[in-house]
C-alpha positions as CSV (number, residue, x, y, z in Angstrom):
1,X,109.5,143.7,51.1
2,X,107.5,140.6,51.5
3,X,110.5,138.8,50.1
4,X,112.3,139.7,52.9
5,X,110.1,138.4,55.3
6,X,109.8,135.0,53.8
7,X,113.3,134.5,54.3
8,X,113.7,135.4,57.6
9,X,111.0,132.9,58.7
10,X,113.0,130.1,56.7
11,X,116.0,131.2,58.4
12,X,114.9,131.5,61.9
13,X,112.7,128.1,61.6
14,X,115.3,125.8,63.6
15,X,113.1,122.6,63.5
16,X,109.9,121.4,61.7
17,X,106.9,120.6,63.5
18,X,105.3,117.2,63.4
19,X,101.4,116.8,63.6
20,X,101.0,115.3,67.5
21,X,98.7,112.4,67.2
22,X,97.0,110.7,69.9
23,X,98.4,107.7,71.4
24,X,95.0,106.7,72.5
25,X,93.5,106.9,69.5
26,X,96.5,105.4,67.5
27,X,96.6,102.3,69.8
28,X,93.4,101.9,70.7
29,X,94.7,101.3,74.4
30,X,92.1,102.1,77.1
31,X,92.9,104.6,79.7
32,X,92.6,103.1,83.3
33,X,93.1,104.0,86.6
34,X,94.4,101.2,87.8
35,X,97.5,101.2,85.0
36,X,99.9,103.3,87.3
37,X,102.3,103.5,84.9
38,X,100.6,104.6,81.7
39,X,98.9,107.6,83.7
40,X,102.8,108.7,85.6
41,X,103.6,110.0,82.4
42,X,100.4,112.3,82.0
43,X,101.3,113.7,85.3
44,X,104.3,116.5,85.9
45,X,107.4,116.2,88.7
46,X,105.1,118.5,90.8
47,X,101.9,116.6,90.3
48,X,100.0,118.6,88.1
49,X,98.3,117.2,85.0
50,X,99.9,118.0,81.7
51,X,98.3,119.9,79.2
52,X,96.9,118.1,75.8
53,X,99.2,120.9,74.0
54,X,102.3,119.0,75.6
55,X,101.1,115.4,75.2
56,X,99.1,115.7,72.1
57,X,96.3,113.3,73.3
58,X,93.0,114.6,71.7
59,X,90.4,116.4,73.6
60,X,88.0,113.4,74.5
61,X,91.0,111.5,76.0
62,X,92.2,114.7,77.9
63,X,88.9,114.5,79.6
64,X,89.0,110.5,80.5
65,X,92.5,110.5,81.0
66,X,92.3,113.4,83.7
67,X,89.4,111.2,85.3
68,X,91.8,108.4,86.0
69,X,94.1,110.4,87.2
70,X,91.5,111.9,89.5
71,X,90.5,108.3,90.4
72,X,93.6,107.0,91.0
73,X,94.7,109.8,93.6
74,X,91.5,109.1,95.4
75,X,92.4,105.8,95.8
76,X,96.4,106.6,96.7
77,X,98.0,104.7,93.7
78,X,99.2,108.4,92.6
79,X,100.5,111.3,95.3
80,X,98.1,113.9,95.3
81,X,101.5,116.7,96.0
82,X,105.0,116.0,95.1
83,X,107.3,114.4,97.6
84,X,109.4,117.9,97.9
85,X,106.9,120.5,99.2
86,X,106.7,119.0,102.2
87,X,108.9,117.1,104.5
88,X,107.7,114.3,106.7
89,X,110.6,114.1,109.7
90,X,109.7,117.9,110.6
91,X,110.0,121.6,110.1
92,X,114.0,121.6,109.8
93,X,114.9,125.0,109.5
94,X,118.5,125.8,107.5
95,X,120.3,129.0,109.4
């Protein structure tokens, strides 16, 4: 029975994982607010900030990384809401 088993996991595994390792850490690059296009790729189409489980950046960077982010929508280098939701011209209603 347990036979069995182990082969339908081989089977059904379709790829193999790889380890994520931090970029951060790897690089030794320092996360700043000011560098607008290192922190655009931390940050989803609809503005939210992307989980460490998608980006594999390690916790302590998670937490200095979503800082700058923070910072740098304070300070309007980053929208705060995607450019979609809303529409700037006026409420144009589709019949």
């Amino acid at each position: 029975m347990e036979t069995n088993t182990v082969q339908r996991r081989e089977r059904g595994r379709k790829f193999i994982v790889k380890p994520k390792v931090c970029m951060f850490c790897a690089d030794k690059t320092p996360i700043d607010y000011k560098n607008v296009s290192l922190i655009q790729r931390f940050v989803s189409d609809r503005g939210k900030i992307v989980p460490r489980r998608r980006t594999g950046v390690c916790a302590r960077h998670q937490r200095r990384l979503a800082q700058a982010i923070k910072r740098s929508r304070f300070l309007a280098m980053l929208p705060s809401s995607p450019n979609h939701v809303y529409n700037i011209s006026g409420a144009e209603k589709k019949a």
